[in-house]
C-alpha positions as CSV (number, residue, x, y, z in Angstrom):
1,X,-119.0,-145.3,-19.6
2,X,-119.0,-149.0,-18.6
3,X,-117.8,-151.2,-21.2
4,X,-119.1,-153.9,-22.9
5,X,-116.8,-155.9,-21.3
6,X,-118.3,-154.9,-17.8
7,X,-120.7,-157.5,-15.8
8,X,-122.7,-156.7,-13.3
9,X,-123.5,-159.3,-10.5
10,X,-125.8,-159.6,-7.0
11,X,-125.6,-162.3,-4.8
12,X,-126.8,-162.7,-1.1
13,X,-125.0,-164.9,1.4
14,X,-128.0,-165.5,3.8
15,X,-125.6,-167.0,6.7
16,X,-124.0,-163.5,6.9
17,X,-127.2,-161.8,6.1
18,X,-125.5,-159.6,3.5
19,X,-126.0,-158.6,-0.3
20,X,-123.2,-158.6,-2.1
21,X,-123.0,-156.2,-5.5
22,X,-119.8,-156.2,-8.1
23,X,-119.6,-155.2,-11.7
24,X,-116.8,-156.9,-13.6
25,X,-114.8,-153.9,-14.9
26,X,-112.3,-153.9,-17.6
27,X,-108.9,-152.5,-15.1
28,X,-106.1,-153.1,-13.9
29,X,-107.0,-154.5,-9.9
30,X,-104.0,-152.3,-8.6
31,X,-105.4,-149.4,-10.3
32,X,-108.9,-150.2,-8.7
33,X,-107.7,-150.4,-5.1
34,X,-105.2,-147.5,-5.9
35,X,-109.1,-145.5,-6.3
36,X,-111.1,-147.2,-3.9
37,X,-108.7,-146.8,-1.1
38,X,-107.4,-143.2,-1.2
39,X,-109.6,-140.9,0.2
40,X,-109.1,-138.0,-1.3
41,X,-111.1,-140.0,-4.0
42,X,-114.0,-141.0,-2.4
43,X,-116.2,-137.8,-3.2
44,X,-115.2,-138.7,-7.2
45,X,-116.9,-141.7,-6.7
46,X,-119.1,-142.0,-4.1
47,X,-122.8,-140.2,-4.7
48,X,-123.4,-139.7,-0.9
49,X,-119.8,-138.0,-0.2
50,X,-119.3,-134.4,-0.7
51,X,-116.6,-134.5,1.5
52,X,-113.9,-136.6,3.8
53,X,-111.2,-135.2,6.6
54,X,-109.2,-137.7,8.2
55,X,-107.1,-138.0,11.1
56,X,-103.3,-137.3,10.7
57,X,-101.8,-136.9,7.2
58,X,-102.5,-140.6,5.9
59,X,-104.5,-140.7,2.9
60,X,-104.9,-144.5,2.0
61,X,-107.1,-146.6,4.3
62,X,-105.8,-148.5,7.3
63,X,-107.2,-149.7,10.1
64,X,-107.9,-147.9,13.2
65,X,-108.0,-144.7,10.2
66,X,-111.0,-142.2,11.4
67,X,-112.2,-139.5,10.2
68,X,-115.3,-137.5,8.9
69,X,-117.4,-137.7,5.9
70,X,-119.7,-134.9,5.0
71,X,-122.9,-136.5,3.0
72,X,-125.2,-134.7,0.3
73,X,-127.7,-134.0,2.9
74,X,-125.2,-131.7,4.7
75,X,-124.4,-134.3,7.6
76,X,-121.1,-134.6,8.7
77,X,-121.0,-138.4,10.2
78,X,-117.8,-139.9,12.2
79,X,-116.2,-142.7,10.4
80,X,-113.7,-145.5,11.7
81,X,-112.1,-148.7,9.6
82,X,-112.3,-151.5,11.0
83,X,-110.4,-154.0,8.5
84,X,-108.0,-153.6,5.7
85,X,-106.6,-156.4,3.4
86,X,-104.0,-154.0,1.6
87,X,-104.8,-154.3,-1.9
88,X,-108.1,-156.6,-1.2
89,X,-110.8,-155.1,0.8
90,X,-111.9,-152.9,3.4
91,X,-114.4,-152.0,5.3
92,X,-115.8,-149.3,8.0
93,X,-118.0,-147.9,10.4
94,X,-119.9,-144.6,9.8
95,X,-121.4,-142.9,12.7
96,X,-120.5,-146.3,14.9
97,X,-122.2,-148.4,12.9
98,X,-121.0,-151.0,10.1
99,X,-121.0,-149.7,7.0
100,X,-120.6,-151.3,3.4
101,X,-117.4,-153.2,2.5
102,X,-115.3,-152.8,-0.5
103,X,-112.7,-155.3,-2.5
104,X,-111.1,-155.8,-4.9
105,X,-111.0,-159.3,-6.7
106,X,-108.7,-159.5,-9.6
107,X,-110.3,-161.5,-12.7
108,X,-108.0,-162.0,-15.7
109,X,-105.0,-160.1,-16.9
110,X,-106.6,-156.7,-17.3
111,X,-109.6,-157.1,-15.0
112,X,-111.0,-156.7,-11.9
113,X,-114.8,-156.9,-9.8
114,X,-115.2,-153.9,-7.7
115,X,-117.5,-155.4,-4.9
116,X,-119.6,-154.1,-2.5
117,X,-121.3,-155.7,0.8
118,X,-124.3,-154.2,2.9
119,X,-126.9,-155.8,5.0
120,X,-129.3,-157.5,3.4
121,X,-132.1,-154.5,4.2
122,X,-130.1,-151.9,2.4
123,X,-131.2,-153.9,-0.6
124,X,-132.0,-150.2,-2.1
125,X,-128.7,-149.1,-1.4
126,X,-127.2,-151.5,-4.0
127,X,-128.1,-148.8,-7.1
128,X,-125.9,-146.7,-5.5
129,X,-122.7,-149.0,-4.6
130,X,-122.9,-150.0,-8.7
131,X,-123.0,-146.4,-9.4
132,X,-119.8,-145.7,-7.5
133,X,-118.6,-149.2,-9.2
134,X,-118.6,-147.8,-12.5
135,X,-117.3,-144.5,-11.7
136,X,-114.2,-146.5,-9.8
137,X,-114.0,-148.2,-12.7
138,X,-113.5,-144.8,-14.9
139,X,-111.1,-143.3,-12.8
140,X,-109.0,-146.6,-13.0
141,X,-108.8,-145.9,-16.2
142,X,-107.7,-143.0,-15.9
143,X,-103.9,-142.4,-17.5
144,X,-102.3,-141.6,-14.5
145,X,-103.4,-144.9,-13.0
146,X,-102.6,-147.2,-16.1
147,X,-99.0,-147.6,-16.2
C-alpha cells in the first residue's frame, strides 16, 4: 500500500522528448536501488516480467549486463544495459531498442522518488511504471532491506 506520505509526479522534458513518472515513496534510497537493480527482483515488481536470465552469475545491473526477459504475453525478448550510475540509475535496451530508465533520487532522510523515463509516445505505459513504483516501494520496505 502506498502511503500517505507517497507523491506521485509526471513531467515531460520536451528537448529529450521523454516523460518522466516518479512517486515519492516513504524508503530508505539504498533499499530502493538495492530492489530496482537486482534482477532476480524484477518479476516482483515489474507487471510485464514473468521472468529474467542473465548472462554469467551477476545479479545486480551493470553495464554491458544482457540477458533475457520473458513478458506476460509469453515472449522472451533480448535485453542489454546500456548505463549504470551505481546507486542512481539505469537504463536498457529490450529487443535492441531503448527501453525505460530507472533512478533513484534520494529526498529526505527516509525517502526516496523511484523514477521512471519512456518516450514521450509510451505516454500509456506510465500506469504501469507507477505500478511497479509502488510495488518497489513495498519491497523496500521490506525487513530484510531496512536495516
Amino acid at each position: 500500500m502506498i502511503s500517505g506520505d507517497d507523491v506521485l509526479r509526471f513531467h515531460v522534458e520536451w528537448a529529450s522528448r521523454r516523460l518522466r513518472v516518479g512517486l515519492r515513496a516513504n524508503c530508505r534510497p539504498e533499499a530502493v536501488w538495492a530492489v530496482l537493480s537486482d534482477t532476480r527482483l524484477w518479476p516482483k515488481w515489474g507487471p510485464s516480467i514473468t521472468r529474467v536470465t542473465v548472462e554469467g552469475t551477476d545479479v545486480v545491473v551493470h553495464k554491458g549486463m544482457r540477458g533475457r526477459v520473458c513478458t506476460v504475453f509469453g515472449w522472451t525478448l533480448p535485453f542489454e544495459i546500456d548505463h549504470v550510475e551505481p546507486g542512481k540509475s539505469w537504463t536498457w535496451r529490450v529487443a535492441g531498442v531503448k527501453a525505460t530508465g530507472h533512478e533513484v533520487l534520494p529526498d529526505g532522510a527516509q525517502g526516496a522518488w523511484i523514477v521512471f523515463t519512456m518516450p514521450v509516445w509510451a505516454l500509456f505505459y506510465a500506469a504501469v511504471c507507477l505500478w511497479a513504483a509502488r510495488k518497489i516501494a513495498l519491497l523496500a520496505r521490506a525487513p530484510g532491506l531496512q536495516a
